[in-house]
C-alpha positions as CSV (number, residue, x, y, z in Angstrom):
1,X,-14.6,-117.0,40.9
2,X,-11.1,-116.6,42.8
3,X,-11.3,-115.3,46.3
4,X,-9.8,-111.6,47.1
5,X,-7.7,-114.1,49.7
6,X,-6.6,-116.6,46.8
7,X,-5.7,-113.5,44.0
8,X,-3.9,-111.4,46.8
9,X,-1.7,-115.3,47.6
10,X,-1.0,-115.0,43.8
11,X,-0.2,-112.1,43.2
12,X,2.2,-111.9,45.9
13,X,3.8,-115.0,44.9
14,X,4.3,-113.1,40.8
15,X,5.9,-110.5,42.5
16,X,8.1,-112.9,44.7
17,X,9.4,-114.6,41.4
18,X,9.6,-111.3,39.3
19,X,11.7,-110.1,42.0
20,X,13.8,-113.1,41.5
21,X,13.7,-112.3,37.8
22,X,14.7,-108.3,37.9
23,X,17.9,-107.4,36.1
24,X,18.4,-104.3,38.3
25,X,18.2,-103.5,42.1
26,X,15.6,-101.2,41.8
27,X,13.7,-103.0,39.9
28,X,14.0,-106.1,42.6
29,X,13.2,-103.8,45.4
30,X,9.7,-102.4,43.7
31,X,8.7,-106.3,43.3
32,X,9.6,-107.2,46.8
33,X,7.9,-104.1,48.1
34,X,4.5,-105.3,46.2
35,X,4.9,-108.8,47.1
36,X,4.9,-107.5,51.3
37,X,2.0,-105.1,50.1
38,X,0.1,-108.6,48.5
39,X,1.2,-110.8,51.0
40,X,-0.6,-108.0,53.8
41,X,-3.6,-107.7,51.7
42,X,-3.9,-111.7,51.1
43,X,-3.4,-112.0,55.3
44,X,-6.2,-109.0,56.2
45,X,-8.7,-111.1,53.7
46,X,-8.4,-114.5,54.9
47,X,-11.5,-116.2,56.0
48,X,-11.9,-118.7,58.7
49,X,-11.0,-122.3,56.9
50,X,-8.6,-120.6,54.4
51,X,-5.0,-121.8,54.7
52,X,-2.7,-119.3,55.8
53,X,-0.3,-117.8,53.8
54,X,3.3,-118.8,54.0
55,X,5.3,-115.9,53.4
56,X,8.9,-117.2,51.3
């Protein structure tokens, strides 16, 4: 099973690329906003061992 750590690093890196991907600014803005809010969440639930994420 994927780690909360692991999903949050994922998730955050979706977001990053559908950001990329929007056709409007508001819609680029909302991803950006939930890739910081995955990228936090991925951080707060990173166990000793775990690489740490590398926010791009």
């Amino acid at each position: 099973m994927e780690s909360d750590h692991r999903y949050y690093v994922r998730r955050a890196a979706e977001e990053r690329r559908a950001a990329m991907r929007a056709v409007t600014p508001a819609a680029r803005d909302r991803h950006q906003e939930l890739a910081a809010l995955f990228a936090t969440k991925a951080e707060q639930r990173r166990q000793p061992g775990e690489r740490q994420f590398a926010a791009g």
